[in-house]
PDB file as gemmi writes it, atoms N, CA and C in Angstrom:
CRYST1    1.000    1.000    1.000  90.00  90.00  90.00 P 1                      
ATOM      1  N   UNK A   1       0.844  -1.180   0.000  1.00  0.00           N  
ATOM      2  CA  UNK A   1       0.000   0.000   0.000  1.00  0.00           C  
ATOM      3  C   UNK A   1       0.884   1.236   0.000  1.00  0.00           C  
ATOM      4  N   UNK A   2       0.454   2.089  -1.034  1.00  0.00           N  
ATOM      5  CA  UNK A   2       1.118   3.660  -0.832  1.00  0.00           C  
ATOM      6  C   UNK A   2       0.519   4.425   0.134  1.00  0.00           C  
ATOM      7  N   UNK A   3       1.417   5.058   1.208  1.00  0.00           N  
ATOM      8  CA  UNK A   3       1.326   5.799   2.402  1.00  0.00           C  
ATOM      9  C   UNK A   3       0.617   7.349   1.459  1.00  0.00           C  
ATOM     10  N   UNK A   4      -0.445   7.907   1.182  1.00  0.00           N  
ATOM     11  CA  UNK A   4      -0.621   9.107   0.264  1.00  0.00           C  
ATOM     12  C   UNK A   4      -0.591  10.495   2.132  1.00  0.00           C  
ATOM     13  N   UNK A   5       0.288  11.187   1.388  1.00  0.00           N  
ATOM     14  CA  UNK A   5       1.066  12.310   2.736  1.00  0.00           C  
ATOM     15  C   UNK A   5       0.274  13.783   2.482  1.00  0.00           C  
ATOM     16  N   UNK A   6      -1.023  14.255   3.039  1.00  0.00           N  
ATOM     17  CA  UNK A   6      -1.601  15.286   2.799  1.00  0.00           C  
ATOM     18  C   UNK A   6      -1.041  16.468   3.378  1.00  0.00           C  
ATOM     19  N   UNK A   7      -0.615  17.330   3.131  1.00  0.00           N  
ATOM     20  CA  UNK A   7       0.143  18.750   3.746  1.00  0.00           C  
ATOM     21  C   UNK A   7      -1.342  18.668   4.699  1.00  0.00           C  
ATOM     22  N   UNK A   8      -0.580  19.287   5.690  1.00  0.00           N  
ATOM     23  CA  UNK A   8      -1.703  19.966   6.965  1.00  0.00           C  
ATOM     24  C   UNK A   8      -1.400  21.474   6.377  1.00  0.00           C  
ATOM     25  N   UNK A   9      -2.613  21.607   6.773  1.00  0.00           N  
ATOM     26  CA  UNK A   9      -2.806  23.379   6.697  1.00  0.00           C  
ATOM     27  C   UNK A   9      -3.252  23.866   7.997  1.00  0.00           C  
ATOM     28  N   UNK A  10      -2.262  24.949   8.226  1.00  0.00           N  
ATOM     29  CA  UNK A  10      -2.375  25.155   9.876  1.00  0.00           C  
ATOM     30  C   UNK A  10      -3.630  26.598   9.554  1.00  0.00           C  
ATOM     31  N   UNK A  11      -4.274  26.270  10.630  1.00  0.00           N  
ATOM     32  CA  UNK A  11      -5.444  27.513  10.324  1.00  0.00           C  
ATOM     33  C   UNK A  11      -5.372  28.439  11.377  1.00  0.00           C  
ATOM     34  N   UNK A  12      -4.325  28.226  12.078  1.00  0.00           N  
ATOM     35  CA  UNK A  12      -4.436  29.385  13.092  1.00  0.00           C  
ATOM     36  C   UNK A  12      -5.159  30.970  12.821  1.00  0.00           C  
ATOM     37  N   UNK A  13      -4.121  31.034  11.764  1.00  0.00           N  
ATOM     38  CA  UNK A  13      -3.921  32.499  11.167  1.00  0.00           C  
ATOM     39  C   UNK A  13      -5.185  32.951  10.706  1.00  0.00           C  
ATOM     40  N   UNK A  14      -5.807  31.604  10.063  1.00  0.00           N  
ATOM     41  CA  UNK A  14      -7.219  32.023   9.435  1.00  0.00           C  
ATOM     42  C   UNK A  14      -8.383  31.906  10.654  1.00  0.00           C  
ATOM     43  N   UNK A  15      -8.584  31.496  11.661  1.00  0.00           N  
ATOM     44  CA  UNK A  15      -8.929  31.833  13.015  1.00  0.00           C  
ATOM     45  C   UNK A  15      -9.269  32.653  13.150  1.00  0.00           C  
ATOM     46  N   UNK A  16      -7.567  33.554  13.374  1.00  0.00           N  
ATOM     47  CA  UNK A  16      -7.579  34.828  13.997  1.00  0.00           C  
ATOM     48  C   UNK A  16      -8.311  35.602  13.180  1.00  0.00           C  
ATOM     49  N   UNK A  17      -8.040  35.686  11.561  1.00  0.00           N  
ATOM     50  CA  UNK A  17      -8.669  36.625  10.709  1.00  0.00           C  
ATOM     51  C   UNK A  17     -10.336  36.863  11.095  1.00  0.00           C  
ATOM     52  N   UNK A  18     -10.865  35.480  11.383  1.00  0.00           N  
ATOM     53  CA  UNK A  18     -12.079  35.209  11.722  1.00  0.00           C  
ATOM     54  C   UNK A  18     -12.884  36.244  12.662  1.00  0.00           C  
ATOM     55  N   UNK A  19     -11.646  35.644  14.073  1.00  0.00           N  
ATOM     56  CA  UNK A  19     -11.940  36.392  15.218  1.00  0.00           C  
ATOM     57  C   UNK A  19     -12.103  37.595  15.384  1.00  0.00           C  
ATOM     58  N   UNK A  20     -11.294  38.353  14.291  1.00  0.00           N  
ATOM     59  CA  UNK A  20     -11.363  39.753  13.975  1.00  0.00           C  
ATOM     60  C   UNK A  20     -12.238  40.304  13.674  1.00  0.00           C  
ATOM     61  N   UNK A  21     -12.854  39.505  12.338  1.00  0.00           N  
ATOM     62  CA  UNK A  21     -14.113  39.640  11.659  1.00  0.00           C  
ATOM     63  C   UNK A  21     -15.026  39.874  12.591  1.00  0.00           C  
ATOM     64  N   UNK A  22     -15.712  38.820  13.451  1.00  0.00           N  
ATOM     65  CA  UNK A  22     -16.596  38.828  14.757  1.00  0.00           C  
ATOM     66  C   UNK A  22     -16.762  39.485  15.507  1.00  0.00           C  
ATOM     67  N   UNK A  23     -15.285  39.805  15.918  1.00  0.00           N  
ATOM     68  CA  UNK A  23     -14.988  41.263  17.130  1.00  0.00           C  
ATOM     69  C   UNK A  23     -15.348  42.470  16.423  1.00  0.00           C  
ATOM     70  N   UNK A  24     -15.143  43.080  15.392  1.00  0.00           N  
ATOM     71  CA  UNK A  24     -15.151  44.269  14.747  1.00  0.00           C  
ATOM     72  C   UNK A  24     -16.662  44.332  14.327  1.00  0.00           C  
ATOM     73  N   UNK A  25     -16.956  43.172  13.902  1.00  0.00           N  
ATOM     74  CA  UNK A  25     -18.977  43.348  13.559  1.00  0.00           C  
ATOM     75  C   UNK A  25     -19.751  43.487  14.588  1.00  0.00           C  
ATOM     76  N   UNK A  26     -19.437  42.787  15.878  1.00  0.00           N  
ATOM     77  CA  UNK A  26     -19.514  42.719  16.993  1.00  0.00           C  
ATOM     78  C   UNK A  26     -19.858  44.666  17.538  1.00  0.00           C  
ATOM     79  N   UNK A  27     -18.581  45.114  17.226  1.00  0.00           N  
ATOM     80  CA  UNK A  27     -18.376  46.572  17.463  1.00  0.00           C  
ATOM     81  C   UNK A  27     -19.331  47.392  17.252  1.00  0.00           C  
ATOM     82  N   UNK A  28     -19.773  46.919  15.592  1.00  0.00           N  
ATOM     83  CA  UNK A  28     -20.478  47.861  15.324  1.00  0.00           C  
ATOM     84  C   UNK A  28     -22.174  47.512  15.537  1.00  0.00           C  
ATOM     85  N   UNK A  29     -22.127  46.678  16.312  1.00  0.00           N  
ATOM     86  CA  UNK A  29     -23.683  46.440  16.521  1.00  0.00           C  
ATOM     87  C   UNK A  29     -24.694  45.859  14.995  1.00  0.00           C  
ATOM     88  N   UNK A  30     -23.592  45.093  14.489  1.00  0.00           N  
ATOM     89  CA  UNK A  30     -24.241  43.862  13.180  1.00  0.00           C  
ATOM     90  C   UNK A  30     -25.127  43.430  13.660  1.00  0.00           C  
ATOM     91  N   UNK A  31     -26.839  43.414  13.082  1.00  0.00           N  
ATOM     92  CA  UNK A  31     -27.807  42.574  13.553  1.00  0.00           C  
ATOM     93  C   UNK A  31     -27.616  41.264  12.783  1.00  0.00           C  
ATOM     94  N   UNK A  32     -27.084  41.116  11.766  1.00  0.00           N  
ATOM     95  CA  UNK A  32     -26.921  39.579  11.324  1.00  0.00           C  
ATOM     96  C   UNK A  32     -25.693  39.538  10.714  1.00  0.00           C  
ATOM     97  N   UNK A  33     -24.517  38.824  11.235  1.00  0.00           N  
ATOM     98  CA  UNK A  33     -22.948  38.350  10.243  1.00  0.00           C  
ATOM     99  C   UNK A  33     -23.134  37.022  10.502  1.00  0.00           C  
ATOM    100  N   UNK A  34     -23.051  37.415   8.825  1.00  0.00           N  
ATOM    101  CA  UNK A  34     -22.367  35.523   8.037  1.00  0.00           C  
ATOM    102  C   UNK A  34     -21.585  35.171   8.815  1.00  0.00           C  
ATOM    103  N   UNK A  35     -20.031  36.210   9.170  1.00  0.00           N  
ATOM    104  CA  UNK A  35     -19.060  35.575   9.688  1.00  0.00           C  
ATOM    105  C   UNK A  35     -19.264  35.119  10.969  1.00  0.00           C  
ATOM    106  N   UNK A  36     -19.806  34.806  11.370  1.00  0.00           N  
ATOM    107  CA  UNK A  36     -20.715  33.970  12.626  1.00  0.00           C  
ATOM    108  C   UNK A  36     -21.347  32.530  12.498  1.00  0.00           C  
ATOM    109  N   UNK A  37     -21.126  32.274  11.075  1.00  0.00           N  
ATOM    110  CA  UNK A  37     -21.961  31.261  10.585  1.00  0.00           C  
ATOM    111  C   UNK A  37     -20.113  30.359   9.474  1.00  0.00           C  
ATOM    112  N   UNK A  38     -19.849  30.966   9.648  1.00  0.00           N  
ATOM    113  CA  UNK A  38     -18.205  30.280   8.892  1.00  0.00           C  
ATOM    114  C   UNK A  38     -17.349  29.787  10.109  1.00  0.00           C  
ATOM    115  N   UNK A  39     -16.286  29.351   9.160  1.00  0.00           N  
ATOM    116  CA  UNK A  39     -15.298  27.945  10.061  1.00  0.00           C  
ATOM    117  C   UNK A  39     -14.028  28.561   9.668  1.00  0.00           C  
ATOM    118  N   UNK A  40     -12.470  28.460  10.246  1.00  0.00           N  
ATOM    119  CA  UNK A  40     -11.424  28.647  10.071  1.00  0.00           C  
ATOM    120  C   UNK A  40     -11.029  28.073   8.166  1.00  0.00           C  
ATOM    121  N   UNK A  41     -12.231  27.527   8.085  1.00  0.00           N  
ATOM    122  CA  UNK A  41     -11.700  26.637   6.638  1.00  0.00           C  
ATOM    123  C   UNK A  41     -12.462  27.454   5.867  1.00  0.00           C  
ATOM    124  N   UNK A  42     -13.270  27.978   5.800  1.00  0.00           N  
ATOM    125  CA  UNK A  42     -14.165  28.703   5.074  1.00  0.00           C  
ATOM    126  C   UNK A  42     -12.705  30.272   4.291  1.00  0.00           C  
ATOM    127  N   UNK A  43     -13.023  30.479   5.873  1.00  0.00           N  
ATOM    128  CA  UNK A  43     -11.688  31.868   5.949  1.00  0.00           C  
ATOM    129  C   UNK A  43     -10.222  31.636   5.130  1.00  0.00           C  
ATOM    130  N   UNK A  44      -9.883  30.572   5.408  1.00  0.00           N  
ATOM    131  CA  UNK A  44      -8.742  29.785   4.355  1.00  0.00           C  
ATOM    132  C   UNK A  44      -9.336  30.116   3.065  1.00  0.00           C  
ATOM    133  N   UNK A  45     -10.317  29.530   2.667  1.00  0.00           N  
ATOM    134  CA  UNK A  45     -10.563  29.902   1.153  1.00  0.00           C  
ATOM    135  C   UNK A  45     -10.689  30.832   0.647  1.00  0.00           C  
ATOM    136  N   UNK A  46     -11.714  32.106   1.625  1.00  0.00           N  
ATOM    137  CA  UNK A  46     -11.344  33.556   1.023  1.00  0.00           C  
ATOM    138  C   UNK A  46     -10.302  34.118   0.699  1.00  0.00           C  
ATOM    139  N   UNK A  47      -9.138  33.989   1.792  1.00  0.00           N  
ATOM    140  CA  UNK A  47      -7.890  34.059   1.493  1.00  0.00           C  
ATOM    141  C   UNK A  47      -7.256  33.905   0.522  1.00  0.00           C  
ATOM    142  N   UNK A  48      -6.750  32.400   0.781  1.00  0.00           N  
ATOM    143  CA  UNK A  48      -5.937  31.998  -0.232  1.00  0.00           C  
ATOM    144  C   UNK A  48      -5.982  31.788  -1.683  1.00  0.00           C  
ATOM    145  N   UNK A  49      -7.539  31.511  -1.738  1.00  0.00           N  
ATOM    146  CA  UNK A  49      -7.903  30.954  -3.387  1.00  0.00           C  
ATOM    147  C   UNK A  49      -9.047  32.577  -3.894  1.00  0.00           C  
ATOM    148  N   UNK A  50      -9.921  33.411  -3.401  1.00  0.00           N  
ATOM    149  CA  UNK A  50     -10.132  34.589  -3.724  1.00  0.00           C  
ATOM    150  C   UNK A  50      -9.239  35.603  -3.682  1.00  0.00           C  
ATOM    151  N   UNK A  51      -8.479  35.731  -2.835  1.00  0.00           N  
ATOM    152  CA  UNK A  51      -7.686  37.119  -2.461  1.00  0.00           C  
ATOM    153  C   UNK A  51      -6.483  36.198  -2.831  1.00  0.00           C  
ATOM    154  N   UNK A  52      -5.897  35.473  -3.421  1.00  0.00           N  
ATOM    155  CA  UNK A  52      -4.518  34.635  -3.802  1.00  0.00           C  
ATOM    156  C   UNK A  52      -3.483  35.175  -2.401  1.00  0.00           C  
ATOM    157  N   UNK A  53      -4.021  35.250  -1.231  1.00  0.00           N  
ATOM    158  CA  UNK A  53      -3.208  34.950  -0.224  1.00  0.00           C  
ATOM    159  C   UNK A  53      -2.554  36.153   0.262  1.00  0.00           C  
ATOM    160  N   UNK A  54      -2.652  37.696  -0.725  1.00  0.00           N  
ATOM    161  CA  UNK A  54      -2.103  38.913  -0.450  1.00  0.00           C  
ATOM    162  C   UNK A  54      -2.688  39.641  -0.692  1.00  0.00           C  
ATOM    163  N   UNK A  55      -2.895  40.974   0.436  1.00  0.00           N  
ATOM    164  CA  UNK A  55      -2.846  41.953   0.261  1.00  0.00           C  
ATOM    165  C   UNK A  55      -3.479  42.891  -0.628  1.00  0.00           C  
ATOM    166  N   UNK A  56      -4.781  43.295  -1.191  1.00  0.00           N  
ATOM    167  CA  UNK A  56      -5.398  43.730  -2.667  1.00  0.00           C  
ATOM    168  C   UNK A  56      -4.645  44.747  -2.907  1.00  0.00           C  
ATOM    169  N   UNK A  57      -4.200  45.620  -1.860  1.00  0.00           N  
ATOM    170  CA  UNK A  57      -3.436  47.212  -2.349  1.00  0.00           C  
ATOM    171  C   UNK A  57      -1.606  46.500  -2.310  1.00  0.00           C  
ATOM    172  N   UNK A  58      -1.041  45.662  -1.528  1.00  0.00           N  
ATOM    173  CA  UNK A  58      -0.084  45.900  -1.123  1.00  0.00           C  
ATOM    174  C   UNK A  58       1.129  45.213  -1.359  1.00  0.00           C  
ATOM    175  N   UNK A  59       0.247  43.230  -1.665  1.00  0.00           N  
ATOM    176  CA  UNK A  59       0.963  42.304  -1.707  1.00  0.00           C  
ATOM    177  C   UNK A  59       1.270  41.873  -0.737  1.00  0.00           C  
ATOM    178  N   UNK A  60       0.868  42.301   0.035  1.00  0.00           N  
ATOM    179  CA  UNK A  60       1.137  41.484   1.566  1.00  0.00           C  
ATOM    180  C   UNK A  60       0.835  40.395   1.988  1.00  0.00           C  
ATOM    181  N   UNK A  61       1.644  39.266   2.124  1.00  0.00           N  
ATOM    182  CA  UNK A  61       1.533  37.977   2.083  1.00  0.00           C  
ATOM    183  C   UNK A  61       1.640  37.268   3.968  1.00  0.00           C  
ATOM    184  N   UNK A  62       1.754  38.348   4.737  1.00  0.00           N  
ATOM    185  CA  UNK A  62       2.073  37.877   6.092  1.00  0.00           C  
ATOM    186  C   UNK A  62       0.428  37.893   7.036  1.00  0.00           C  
ATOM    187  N   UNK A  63       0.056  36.418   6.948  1.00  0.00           N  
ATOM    188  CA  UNK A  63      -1.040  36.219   7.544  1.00  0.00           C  
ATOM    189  C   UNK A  63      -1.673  37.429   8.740  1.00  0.00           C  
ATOM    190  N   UNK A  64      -0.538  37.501   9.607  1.00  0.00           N  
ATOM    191  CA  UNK A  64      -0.482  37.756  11.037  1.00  0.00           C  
ATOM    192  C   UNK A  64      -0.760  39.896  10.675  1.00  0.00           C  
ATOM    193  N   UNK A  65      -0.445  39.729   9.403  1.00  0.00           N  
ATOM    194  CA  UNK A  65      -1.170  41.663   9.203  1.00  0.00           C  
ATOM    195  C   UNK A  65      -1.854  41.059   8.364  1.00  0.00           C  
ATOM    196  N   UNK A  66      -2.818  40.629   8.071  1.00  0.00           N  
ATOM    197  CA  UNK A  66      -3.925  40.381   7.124  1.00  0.00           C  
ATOM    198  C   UNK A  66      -5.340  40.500   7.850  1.00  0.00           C  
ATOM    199  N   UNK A  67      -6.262  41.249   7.024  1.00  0.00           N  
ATOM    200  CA  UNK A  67      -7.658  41.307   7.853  1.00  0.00           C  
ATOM    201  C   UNK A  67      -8.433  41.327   6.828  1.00  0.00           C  
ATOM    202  N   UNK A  68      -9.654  40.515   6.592  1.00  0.00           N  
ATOM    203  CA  UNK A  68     -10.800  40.840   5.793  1.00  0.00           C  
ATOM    204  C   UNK A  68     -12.003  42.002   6.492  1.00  0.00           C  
ATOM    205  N   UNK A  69     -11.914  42.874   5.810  1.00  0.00           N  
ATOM    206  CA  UNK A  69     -13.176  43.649   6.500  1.00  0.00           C  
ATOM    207  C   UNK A  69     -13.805  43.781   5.117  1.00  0.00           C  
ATOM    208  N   UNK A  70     -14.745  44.810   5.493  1.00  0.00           N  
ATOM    209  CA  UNK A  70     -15.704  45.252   4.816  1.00  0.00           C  
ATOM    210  C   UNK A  70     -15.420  46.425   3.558  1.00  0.00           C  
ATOM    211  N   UNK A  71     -15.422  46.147   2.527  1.00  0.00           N  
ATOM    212  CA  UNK A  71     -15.562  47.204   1.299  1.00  0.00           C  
ATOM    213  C   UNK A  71     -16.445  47.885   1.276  1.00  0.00           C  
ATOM    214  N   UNK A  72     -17.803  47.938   1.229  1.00  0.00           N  
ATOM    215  CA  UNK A  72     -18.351  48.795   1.378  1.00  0.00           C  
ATOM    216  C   UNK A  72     -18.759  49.204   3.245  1.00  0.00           C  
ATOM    217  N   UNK A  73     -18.238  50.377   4.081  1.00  0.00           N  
ATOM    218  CA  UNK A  73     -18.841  49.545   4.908  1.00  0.00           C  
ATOM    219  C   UNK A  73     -20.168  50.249   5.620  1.00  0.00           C  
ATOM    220  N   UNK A  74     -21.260  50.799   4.848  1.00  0.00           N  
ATOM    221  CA  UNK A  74     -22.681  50.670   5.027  1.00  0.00           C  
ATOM    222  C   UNK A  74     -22.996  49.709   5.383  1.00  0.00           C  
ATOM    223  N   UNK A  75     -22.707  48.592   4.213  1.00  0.00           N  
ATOM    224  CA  UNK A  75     -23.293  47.117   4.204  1.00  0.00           C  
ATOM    225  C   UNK A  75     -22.253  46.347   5.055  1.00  0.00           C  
ATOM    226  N   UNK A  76     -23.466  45.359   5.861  1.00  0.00           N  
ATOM    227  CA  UNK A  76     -22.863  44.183   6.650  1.00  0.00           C  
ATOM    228  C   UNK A  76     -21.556  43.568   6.462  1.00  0.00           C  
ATOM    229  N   UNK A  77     -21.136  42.790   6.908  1.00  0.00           N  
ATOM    230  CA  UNK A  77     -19.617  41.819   6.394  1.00  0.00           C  
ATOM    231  C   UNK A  77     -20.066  40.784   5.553  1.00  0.00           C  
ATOM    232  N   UNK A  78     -19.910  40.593   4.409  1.00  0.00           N  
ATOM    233  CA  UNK A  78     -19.901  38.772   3.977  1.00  0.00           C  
ATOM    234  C   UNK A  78     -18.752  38.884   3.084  1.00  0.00           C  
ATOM    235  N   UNK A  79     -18.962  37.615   2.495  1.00  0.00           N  
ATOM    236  CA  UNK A  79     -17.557  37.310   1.634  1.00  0.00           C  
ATOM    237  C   UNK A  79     -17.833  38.412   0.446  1.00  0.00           C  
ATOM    238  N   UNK A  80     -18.861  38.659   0.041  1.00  0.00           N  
ATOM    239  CA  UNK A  80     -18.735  39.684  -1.023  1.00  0.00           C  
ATOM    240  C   UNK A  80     -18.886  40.737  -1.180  1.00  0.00           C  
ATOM    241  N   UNK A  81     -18.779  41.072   0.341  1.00  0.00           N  
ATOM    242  CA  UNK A  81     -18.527  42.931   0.277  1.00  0.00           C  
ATOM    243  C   UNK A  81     -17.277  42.661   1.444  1.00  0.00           C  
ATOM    244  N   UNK A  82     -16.136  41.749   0.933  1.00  0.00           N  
ATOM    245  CA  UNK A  82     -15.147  41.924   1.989  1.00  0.00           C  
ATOM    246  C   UNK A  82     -13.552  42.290   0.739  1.00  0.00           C  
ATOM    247  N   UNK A  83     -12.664  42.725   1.505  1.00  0.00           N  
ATOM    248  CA  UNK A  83     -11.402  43.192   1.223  1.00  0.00           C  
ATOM    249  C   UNK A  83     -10.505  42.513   1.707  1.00  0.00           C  
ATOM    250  N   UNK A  84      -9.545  41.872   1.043  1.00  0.00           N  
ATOM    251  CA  UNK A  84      -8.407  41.389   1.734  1.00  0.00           C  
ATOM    252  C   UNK A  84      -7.048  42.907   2.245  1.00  0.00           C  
ATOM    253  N   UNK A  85      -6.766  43.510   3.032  1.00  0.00           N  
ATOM    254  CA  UNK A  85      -6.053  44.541   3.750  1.00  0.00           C  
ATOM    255  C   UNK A  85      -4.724  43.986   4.756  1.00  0.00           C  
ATOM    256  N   UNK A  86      -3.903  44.813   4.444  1.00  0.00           N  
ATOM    257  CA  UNK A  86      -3.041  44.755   5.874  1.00  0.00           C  
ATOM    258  C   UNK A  86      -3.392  45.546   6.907  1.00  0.00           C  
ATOM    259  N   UNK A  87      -3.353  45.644   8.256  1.00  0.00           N  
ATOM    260  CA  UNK A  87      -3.718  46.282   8.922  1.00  0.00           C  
ATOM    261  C   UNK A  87      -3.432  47.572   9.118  1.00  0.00           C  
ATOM    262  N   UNK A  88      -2.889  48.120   8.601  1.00  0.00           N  
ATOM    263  CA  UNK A  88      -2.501  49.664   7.866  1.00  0.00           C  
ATOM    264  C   UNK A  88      -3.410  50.095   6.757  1.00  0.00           C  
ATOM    265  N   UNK A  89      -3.487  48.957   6.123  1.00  0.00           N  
ATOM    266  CA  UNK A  89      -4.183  49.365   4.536  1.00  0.00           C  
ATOM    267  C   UNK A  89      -5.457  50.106   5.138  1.00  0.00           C  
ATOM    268  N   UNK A  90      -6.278  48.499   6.376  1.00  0.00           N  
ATOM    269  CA  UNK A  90      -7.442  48.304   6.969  1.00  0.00           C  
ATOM    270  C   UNK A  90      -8.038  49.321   7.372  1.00  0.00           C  
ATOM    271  N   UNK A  91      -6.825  50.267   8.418  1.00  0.00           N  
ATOM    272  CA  UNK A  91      -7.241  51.518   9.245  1.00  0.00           C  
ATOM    273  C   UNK A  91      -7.508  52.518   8.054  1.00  0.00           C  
ATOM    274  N   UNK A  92      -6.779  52.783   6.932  1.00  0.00           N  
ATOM    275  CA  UNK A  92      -6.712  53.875   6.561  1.00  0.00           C  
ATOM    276  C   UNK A  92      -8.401  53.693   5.265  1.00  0.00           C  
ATOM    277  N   UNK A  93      -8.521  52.275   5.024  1.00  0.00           N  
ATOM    278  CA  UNK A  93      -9.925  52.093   3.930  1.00  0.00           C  
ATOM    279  C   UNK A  93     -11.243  52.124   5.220  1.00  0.00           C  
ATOM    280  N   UNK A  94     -10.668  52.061   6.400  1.00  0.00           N  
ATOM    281  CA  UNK A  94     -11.925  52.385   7.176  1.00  0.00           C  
ATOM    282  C   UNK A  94     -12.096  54.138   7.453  1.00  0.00           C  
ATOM    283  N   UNK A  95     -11.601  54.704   7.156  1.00  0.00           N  
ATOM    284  CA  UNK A  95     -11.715  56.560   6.812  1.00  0.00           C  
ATOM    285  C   UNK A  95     -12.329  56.941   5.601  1.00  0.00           C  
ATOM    286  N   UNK A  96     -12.224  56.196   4.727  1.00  0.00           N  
ATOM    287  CA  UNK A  96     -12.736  56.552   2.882  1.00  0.00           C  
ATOM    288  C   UNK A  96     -14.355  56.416   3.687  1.00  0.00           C  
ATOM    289  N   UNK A  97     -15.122  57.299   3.281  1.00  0.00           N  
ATOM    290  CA  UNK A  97     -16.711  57.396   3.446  1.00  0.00           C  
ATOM    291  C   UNK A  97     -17.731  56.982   2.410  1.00  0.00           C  
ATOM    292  N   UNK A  98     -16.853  56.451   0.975  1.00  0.00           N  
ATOM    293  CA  UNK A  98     -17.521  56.578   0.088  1.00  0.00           C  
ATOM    294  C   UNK A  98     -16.756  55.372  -0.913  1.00  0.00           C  
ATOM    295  N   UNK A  99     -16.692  54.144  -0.989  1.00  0.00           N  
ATOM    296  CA  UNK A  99     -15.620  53.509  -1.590  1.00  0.00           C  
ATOM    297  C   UNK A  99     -16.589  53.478  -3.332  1.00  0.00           C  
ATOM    298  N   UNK A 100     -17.551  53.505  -3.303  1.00  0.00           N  
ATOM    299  CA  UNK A 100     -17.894  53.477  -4.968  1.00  0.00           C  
ATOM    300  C   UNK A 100     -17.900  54.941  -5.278  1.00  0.00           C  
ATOM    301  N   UNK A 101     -17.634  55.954  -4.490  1.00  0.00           N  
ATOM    302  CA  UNK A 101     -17.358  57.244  -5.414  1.00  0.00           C  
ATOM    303  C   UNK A 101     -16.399  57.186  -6.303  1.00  0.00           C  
ATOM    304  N   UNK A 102     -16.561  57.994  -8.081  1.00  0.00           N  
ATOM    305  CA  UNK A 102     -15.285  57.742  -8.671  1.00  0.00           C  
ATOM    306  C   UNK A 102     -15.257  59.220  -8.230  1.00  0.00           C  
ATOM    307  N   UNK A 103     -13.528  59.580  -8.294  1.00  0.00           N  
ATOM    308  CA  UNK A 103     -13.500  60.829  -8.999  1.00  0.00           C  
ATOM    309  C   UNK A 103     -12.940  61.121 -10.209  1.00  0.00           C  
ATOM    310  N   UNK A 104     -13.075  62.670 -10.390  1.00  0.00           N  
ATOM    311  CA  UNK A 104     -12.761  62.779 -11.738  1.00  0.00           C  
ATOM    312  C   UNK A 104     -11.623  63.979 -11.760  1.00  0.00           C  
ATOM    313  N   UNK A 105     -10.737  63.765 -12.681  1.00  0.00           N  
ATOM    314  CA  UNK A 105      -9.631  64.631 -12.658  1.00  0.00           C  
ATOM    315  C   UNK A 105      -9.588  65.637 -13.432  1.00  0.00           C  
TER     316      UNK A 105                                                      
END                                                                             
């Protein structure tokens, strides 16, 4: 018999991203988050296979500054009004008041 050797995927990191998620919706007095209803494995997939694992502005590939929040943030948290950010990026796209305004030059 062939021994078949599956990489473990450690989900800590995607946890924490989680936990973040929760705490921060939490904050703002969310009457209903998805992210309440997802698993550390769920969060892995936004990550790694939607957001290819970095950063949308930055390339930032270091789990431990990575946060999904909210793109628009009128609207609730789910996977499709979320942003992959470093926590710099995070603070400074939570000041923009208006993320679908264009402007014009």
């Amino acid at each position: 018999m062939y021994r078949i050797t599956i990489d473990q995927i450690i989900l800590t990191p995607y946890e924490n991203i989680l936990k973040n998620i929760i705490t921060t919706e939490t904050q703002l007095c969310t009457k209903t988050c998805l992210a309440m209803f997802l698993n550390s494995k769920d969060i892995y997939y936004l990550v790694t296979v939607i957001w290819k694992g970095k950063s949308a502005i930055s390339d930032c590939n270091n789990l431990i500054l990575l946060r999904l929040v909210r793109w628009n943030k009128d609207l609730e948290w789910s996977p499709s009004n979320t942003i992959l950010l470093s926590i710099e990026e995070a603070y400074f796209h939570s000041k923009i008041h208006n993320t679908t305004k264009h402007t014009q030059h």
